[in-house]
C-alpha positions in Angstrom: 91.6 137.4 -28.1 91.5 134.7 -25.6 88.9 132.6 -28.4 91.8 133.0 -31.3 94.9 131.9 -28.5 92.8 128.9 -27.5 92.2 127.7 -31.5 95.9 128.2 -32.1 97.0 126.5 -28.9 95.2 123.3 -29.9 95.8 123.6 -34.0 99.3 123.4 -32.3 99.3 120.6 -29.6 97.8 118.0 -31.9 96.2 114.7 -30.6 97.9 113.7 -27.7 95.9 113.5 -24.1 95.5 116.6 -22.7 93.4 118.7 -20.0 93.2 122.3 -20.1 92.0 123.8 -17.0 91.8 127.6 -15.7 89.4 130.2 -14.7 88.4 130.8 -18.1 85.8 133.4 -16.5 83.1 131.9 -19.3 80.0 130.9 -17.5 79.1 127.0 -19.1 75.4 127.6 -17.9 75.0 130.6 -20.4 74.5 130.5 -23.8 76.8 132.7 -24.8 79.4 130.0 -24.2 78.6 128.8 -27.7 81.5 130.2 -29.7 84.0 129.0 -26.9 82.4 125.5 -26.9 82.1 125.6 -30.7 85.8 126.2 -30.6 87.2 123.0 -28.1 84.8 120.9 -29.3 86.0 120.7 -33.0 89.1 119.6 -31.5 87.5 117.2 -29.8 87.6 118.1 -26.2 84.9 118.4 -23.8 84.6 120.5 -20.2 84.1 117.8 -17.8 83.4 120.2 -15.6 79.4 120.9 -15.3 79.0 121.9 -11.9 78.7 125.2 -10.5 82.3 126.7 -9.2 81.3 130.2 -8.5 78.3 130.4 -6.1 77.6 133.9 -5.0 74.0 135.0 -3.2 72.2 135.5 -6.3 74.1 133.3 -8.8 75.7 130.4 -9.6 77.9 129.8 -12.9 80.4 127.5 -14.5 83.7 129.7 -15.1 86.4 127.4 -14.3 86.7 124.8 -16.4 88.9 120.8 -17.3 88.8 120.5 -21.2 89.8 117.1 -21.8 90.3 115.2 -25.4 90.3 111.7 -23.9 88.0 109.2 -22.6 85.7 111.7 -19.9 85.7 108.0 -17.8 89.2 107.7 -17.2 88.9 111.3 -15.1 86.8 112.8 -12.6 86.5 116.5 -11.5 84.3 118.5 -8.7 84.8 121.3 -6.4 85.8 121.3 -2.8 83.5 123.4 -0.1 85.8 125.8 0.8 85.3 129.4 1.1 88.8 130.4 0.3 87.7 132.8 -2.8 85.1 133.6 -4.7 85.5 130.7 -6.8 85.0 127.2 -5.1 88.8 124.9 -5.5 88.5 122.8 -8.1 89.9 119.2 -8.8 90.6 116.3 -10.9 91.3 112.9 -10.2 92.7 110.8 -13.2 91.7 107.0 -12.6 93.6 104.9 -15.3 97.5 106.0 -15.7 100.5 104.3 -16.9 102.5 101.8 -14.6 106.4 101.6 -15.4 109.2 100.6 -13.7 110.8 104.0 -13.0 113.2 104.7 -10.1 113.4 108.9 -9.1 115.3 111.0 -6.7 113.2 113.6 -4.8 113.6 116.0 -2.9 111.0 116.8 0.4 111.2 119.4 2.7 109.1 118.2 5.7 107.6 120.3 8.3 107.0 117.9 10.9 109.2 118.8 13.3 108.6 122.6 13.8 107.4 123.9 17.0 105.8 126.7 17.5 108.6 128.2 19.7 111.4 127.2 17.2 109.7 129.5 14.3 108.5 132.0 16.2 112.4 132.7 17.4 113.7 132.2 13.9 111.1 134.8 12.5 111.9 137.5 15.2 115.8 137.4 14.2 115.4 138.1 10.8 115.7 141.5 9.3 112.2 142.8 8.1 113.7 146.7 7.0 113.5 145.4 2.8 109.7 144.1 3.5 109.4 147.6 5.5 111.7 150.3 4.3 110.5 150.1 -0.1 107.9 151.7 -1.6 107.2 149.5 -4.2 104.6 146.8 -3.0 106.3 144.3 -5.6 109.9 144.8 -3.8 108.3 144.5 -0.8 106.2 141.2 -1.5 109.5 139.6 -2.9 111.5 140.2 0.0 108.8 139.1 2.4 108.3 135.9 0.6 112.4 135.9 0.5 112.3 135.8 4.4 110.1 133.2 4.6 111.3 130.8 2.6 114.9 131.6 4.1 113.0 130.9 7.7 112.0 127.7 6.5 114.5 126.1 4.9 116.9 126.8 7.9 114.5 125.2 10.4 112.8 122.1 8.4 114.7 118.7 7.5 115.2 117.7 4.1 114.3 114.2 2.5 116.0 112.9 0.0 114.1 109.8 -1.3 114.6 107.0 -4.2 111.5 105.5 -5.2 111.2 102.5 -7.2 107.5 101.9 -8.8 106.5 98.3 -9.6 105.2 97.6 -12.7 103.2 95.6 -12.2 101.2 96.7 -8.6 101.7 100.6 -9.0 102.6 100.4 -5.3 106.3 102.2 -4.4 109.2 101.3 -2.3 110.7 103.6 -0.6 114.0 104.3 1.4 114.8 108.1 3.1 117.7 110.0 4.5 117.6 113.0 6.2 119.9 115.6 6.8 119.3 119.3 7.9 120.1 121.5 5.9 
């Protein structure tokens, strides 16, 4: 299923860059990977990823994977050593991109100025009966998550920041404003 989803994905998405990442829970080191490799590689992509990112005990294996169909030196991947999961985070760092002269508005929330007293009062005034009082776990998660976020963006100040990239550098200037909100 997944083998015939991945071959119609990139019949579809044609020859423009891309990298496909996941835990694709097919281990690179065995050779039943064959068919799956088979399959990218006709497309002309190749798993830049070749180091182990699972390491239990007893094994070690290559399930999560960066399929790339451009130049494998304009991009670098590893794994960070963090026991988090199961699987060790992965990353990739892309070392040539395009510079443009491109001006954008974005929004940050910043955390900065938080103590620990200030969130520790706004979490004990909020109403925790929805995360408490259901019985579905998925009702429950939701309004938990709906608490939190309502907890934070009440005590954190917002950024709103206009960058302008210069062509010709890559480097940004910057100018902020914030305002709570």
């Amino acid at each position: 299923m997944f083998i015939n989803s991945l071959q119609s994905y990139l019949l579809e998405t044609g020859h423009a860059p891309h990298i496909l990442t996941g835990d694709v829970n097919i281990d690179m080191f065995k050779p039943e990977s064959e068919t799956y490799s088979d399959i990218y590689c006709s497309f002309n992509y190749e798993n830049i990823m070749t180091i182990p990112t699972r390491i239990s005990p007893t094994t070690q294996t290559c399930i999560d994977h960066f399929l790339i169909n451009f130049d494998h030196y304009q991009i670098e991947c590893g794994t960070l050593n963090c026991a988090i999961t199961d699987h060790l985070p992965i990353f990739a760092c892309l070392k040539a991109f395009l510079l443009r002269e491109k001006t954008e508005t974005c929004k940050v929330r910043t955390r900065l100025d938080i103590s620990e007293q200030k969130l520790m009062s706004a979490f004990s005034n909020i109403s925790w009966d929805p995360v408490f009082q259901v019985d579905d776990v998925n009702n429950a998660y939701s309004s938990f998550v709906s608490n939190c976020q309502a907890v934070l963006k009440d005590i954190t100040t917002k950024k709103i920041s206009r960058a302008k990239i210069n062509d010709a550098t890559g480097r940004s200037s910057t100018s902020t404003k914030s305002r709570h909100s």
